[in-house]
Structure formats: structure tokens, C-alpha cells
Backbone atoms as SQL, in Angstrom:
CREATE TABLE atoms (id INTEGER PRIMARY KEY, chain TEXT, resi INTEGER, resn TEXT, atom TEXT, x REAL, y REAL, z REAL);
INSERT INTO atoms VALUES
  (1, 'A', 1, 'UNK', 'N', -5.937, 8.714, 8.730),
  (2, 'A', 1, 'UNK', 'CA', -4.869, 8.152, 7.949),
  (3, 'A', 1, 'UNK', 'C', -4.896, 8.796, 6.558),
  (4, 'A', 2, 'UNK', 'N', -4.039, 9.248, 5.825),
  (5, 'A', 2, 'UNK', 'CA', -3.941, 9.976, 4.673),
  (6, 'A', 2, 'UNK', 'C', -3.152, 8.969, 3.946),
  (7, 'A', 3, 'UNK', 'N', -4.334, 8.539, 2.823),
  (8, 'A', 3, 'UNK', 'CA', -3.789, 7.418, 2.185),
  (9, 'A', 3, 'UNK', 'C', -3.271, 8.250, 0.821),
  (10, 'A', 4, 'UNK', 'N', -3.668, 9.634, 1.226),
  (11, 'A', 4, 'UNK', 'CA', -2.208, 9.916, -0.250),
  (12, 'A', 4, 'UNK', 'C', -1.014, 10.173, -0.286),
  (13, 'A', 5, 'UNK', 'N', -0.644, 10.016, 0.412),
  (14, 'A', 5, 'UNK', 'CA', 0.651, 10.065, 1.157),
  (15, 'A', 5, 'UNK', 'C', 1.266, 8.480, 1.030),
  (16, 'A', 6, 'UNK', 'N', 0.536, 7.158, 0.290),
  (17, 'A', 6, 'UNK', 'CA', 1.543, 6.277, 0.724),
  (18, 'A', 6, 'UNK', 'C', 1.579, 6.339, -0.871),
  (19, 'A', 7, 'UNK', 'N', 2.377, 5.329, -1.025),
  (20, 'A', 7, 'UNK', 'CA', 2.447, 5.231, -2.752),
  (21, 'A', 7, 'UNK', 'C', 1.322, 4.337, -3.287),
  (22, 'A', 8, 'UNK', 'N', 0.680, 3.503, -2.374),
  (23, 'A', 8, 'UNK', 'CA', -0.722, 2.912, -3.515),
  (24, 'A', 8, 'UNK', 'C', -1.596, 4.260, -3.019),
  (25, 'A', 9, 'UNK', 'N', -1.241, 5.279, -2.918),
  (26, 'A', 9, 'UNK', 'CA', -2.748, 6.239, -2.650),
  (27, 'A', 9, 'UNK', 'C', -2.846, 6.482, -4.146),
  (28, 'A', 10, 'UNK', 'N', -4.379, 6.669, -3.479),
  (29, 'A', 10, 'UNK', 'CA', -5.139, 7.186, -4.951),
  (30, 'A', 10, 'UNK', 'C', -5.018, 8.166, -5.365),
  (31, 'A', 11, 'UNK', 'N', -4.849, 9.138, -4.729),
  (32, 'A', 11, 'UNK', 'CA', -4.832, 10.894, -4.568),
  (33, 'A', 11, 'UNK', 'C', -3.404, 10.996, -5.505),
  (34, 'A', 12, 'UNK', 'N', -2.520, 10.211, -5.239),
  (35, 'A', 12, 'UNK', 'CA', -0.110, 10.248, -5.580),
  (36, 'A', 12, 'UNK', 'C', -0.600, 10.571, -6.840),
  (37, 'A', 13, 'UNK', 'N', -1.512, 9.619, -7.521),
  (38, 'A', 13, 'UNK', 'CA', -1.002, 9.648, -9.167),
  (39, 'A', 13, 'UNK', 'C', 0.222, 10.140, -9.990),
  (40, 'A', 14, 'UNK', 'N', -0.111, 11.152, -10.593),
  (41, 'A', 14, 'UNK', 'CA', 0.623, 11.490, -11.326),
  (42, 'A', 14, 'UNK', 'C', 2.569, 11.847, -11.051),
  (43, 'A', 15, 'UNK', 'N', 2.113, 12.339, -9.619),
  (44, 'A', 15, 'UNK', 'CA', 3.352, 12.629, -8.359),
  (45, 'A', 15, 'UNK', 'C', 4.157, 11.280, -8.043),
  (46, 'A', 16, 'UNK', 'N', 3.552, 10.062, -7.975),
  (47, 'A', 16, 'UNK', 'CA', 4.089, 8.765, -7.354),
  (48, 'A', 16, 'UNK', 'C', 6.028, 9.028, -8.487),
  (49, 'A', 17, 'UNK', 'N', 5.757, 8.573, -9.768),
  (50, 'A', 17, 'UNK', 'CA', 6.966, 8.942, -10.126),
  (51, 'A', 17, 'UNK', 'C', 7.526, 9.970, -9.741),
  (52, 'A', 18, 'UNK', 'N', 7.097, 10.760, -9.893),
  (53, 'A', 18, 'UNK', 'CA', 8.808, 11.737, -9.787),
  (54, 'A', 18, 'UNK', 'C', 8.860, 11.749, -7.753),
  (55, 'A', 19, 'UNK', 'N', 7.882, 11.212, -7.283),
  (56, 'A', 19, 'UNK', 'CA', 8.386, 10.939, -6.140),
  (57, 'A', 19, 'UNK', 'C', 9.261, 9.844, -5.773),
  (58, 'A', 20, 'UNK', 'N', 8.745, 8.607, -6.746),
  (59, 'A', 20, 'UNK', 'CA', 10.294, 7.596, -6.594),
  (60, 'A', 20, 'UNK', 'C', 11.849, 8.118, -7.228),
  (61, 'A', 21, 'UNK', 'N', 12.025, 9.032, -7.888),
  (62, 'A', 21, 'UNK', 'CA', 12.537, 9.446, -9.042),
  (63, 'A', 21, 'UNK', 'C', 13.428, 10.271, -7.964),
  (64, 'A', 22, 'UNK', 'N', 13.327, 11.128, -7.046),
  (65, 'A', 22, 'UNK', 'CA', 14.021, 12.287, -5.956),
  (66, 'A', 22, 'UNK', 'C', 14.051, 11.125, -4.974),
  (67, 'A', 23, 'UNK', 'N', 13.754, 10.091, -4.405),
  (68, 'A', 23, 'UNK', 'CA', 14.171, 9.279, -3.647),
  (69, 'A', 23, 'UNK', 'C', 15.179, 8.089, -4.306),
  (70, 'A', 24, 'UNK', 'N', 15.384, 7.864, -5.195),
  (71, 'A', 24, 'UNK', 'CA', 16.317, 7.376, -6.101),
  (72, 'A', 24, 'UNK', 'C', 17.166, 7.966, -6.263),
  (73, 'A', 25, 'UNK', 'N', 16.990, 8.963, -6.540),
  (74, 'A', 25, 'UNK', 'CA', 18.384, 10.140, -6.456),
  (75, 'A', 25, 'UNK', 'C', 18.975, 10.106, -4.634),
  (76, 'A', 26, 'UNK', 'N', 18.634, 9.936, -4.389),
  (77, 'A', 26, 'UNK', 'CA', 19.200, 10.566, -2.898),
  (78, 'A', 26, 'UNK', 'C', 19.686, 9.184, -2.253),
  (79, 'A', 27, 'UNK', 'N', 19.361, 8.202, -2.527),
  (80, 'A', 27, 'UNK', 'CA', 19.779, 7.258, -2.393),
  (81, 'A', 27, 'UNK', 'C', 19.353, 5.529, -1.759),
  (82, 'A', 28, 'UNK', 'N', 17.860, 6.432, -1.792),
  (83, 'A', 28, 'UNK', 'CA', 16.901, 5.033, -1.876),
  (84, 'A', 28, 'UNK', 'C', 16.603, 4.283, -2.913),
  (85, 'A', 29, 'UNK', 'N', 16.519, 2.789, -2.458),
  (86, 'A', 29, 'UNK', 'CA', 15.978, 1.923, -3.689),
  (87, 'A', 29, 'UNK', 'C', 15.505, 1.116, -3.964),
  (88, 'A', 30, 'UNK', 'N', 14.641, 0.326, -2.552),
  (89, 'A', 30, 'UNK', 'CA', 13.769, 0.065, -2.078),
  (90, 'A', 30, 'UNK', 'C', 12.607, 0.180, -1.174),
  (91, 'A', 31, 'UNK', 'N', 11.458, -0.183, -1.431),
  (92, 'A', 31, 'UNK', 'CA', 10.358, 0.504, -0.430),
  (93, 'A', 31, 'UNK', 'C', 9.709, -1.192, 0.237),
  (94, 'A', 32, 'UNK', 'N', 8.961, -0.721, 1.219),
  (95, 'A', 32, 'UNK', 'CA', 8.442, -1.995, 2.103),
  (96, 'A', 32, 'UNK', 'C', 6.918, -1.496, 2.011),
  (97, 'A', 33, 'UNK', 'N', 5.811, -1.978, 0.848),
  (98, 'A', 33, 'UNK', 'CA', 4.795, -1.187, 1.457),
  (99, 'A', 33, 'UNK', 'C', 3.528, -2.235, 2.263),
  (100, 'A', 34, 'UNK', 'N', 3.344, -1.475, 2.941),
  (101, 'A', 34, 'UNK', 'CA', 2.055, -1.746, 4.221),
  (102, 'A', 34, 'UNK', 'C', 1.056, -1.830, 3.798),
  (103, 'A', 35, 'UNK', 'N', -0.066, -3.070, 2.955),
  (104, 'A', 35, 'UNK', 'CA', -1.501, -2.926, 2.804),
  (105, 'A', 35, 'UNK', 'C', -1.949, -2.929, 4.269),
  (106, 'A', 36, 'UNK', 'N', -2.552, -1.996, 4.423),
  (107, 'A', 36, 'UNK', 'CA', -3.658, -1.871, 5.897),
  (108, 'A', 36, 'UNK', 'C', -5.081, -2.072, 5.654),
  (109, 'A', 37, 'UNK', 'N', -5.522, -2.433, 4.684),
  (110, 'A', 37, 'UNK', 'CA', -6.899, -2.913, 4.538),
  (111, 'A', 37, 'UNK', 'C', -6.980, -3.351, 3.244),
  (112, 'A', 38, 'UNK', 'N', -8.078, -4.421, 3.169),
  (113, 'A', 38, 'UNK', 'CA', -8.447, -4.905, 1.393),
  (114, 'A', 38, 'UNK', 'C', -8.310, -3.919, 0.232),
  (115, 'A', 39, 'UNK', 'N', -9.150, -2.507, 0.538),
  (116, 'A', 39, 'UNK', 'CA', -8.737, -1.694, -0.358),
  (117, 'A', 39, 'UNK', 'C', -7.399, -1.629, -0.903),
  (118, 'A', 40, 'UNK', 'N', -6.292, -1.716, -0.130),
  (119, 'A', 40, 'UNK', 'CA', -5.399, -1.514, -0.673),
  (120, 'A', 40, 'UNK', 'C', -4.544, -2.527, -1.008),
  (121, 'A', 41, 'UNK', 'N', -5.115, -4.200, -1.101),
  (122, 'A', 41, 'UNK', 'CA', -3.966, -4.899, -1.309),
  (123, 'A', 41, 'UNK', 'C', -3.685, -4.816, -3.429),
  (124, 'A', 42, 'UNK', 'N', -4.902, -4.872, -3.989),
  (125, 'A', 42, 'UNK', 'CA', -4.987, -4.201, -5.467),
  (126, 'A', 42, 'UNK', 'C', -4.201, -3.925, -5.820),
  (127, 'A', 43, 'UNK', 'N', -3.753, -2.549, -5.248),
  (128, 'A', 43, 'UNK', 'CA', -2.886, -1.180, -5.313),
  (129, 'A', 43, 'UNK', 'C', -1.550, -1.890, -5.422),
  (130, 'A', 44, 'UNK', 'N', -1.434, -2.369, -4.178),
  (131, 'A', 44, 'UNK', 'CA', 0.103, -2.805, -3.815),
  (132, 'A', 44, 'UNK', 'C', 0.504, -4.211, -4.674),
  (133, 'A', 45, 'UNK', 'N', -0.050, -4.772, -5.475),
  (134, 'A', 45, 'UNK', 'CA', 0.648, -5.757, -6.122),
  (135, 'A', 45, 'UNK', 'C', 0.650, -5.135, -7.634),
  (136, 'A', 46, 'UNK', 'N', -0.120, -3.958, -8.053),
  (137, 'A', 46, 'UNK', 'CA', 0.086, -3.131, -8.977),
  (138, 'A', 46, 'UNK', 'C', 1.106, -2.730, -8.853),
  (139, 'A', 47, 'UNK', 'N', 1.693, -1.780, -8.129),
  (140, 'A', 47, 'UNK', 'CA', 2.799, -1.082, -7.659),
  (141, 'A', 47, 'UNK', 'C', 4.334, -2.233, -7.765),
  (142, 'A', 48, 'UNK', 'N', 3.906, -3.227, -7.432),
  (143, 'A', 48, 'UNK', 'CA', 5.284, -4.727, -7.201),
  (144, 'A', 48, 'UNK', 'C', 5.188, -4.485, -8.799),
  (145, 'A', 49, 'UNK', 'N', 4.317, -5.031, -9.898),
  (146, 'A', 49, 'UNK', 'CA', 4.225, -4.936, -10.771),
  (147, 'A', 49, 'UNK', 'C', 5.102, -4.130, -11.815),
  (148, 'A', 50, 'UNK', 'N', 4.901, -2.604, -11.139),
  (149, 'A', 50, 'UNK', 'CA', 5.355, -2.241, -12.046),
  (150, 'A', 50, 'UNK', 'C', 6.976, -1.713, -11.613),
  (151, 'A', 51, 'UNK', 'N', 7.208, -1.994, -10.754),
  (152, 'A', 51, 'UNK', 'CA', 8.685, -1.691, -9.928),
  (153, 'A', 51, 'UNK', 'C', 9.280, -2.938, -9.137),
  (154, 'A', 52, 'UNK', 'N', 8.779, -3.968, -9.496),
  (155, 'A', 52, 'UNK', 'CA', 9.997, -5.285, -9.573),
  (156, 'A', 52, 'UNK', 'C', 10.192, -5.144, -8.432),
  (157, 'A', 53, 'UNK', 'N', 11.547, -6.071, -8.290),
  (158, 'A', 53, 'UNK', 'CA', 11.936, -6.746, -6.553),
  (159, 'A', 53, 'UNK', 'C', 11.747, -5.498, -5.905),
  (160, 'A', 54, 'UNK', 'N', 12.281, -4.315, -6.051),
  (161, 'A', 54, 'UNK', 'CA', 12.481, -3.186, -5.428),
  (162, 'A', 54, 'UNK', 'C', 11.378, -2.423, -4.377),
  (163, 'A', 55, 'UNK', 'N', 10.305, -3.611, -4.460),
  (164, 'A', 55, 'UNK', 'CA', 9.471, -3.336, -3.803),
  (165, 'A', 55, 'UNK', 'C', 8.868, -4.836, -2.802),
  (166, 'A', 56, 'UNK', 'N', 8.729, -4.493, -1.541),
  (167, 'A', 56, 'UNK', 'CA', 8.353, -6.075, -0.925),
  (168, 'A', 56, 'UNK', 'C', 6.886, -5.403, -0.338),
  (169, 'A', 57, 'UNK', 'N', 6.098, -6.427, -0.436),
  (170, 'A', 57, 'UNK', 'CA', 4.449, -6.391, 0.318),
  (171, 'A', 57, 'UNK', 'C', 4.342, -7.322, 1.020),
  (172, 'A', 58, 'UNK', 'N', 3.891, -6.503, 2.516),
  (173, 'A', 58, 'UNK', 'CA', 3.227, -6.851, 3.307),
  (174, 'A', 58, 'UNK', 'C', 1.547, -6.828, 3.468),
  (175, 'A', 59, 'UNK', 'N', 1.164, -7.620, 4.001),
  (176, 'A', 59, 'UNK', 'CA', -0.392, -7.363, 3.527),
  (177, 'A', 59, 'UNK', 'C', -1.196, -7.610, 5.174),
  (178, 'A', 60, 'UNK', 'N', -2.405, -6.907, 5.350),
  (179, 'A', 60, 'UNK', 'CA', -2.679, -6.851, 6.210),
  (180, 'A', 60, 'UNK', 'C', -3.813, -5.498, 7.194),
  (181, 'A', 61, 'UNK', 'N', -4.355, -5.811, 8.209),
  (182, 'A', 61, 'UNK', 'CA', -5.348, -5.390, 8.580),
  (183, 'A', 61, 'UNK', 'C', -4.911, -3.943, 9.941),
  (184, 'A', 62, 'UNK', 'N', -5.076, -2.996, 9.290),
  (185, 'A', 62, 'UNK', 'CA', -4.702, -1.927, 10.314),
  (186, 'A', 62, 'UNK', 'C', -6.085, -1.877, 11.341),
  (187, 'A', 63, 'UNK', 'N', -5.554, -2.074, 12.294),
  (188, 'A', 63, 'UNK', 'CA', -6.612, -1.561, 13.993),
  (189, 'A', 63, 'UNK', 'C', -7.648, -0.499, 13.404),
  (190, 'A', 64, 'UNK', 'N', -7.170, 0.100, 12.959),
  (191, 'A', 64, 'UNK', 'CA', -8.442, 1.050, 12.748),
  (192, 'A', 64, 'UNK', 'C', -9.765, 0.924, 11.994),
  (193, 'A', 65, 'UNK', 'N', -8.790, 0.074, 11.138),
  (194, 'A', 65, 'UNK', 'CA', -9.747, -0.146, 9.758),
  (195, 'A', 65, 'UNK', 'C', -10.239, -1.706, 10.526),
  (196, 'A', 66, 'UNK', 'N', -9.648, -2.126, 11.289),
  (197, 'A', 66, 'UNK', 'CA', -10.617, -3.436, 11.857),
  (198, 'A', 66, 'UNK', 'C', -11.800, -2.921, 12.907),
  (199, 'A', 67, 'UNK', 'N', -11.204, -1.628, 14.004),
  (200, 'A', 67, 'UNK', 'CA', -12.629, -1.624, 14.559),
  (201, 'A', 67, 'UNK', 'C', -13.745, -0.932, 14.094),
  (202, 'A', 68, 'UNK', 'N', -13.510, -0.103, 12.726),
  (203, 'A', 68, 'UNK', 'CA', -14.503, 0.322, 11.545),
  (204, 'A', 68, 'UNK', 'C', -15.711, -0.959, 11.363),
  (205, 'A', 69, 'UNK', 'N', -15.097, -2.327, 11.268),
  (206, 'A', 69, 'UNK', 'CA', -15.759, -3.531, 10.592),
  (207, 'A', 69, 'UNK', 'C', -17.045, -4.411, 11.882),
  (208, 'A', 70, 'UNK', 'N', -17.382, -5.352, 11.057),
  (209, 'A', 70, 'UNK', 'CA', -18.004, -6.240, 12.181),
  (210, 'A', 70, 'UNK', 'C', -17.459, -7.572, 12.002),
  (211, 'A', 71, 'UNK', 'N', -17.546, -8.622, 12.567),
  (212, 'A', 71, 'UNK', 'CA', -17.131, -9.752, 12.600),
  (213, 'A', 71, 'UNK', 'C', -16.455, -10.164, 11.303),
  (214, 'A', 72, 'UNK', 'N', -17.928, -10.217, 10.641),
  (215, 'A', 72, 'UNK', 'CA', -18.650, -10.921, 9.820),
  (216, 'A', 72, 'UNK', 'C', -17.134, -10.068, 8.455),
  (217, 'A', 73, 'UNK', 'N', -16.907, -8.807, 8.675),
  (218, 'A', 73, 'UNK', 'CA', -16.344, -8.246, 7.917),
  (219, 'A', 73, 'UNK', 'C', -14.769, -8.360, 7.635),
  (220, 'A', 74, 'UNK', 'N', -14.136, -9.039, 9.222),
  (221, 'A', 74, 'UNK', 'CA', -12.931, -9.381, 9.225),
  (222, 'A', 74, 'UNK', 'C', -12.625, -10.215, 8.870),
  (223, 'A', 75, 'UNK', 'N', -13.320, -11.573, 9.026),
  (224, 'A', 75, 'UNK', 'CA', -13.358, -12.910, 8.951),
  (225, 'A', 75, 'UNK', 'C', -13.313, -12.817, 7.026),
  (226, 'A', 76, 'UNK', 'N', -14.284, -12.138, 6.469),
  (227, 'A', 76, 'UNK', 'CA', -14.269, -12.080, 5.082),
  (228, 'A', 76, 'UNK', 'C', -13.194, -11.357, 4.537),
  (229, 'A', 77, 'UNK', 'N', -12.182, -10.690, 5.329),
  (230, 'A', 77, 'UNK', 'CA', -11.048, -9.929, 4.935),
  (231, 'A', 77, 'UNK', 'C', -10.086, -11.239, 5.014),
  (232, 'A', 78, 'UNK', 'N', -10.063, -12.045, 6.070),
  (233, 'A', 78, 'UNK', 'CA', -9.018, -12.854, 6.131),
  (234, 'A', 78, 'UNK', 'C', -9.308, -14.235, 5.484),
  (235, 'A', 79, 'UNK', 'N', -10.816, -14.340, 4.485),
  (236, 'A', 79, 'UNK', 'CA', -10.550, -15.064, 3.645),
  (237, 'A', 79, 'UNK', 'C', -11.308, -16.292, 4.972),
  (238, 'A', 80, 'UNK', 'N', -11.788, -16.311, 5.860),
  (239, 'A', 80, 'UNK', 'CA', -12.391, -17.029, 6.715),
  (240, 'A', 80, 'UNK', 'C', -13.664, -17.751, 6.055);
């Protein structure tokens, strides 16, 4: 999974604007983003933060990153 490629990646930085900036132009103007693991729910309410309604979060546990874990590790993801 190439998490620089989504917009909470760590890697976008400096790029994340002028990547919303050419998708604004063209005629997008909202995004839906996907937390797929704890790491990234942080990211994604940063991101709501700083780009308002125009952004909706979903939050949540990608398959991959769950069979990475152990029990003990999901259960503490979902706050169990």
C-alpha cells in the first residue's frame, strides 16, 4: 500500500496542495478519505481541519493492516 499517494501520506507534504489546487481546477471539490489503520486516523482529522466540510472521514481497519496485528492489537484499535 503506498501511503504517499493518499493525502494524509507522510511522504505528499509539500505536493498535497498544489495537488488539491489541479484537482480544484478541473473540477473536484470534495474528497472521502479512508483511515485504514490508527496511524492514520491523526492525519485525517488534521486534513478535515484544515479543509472544512470539503472533506468527509471515514475511519477504520484495512485487512491487511488487521492480519499484520494480534488480537490483543485489534481489540485495542477498536477501543475494546
Amino acid at each position: 500500500m503506498d501511503r504517499d499517494r493518499k493525502l494524509t501520506g507522510p511522504g505528499l507534504g509539500p505536493k498535497r496542495d498544489t495537488q488539491l489546487s489541479e484537482a480544484r481546477a478541473v473540477g473536484i471539490g470534495a474528497w472521502v478519505q479512508g483511515g485504514m489503520e490508527p496511524e492514520d486516523w491523526d492525519r485525517q482529522v488534521a486534513l478535515k481541519e484544515k479543509l472544512g466540510p470539503s472533506v468527509v472521514l471515514t475511519f477504520g481497519l484495512h485487512p491487511w493492516w488487521v492480519a499484520r496485528q494480534t488480537q490483543e492489537g485489534v481489540e485495542q484499535a477498536h477501543g475494546i
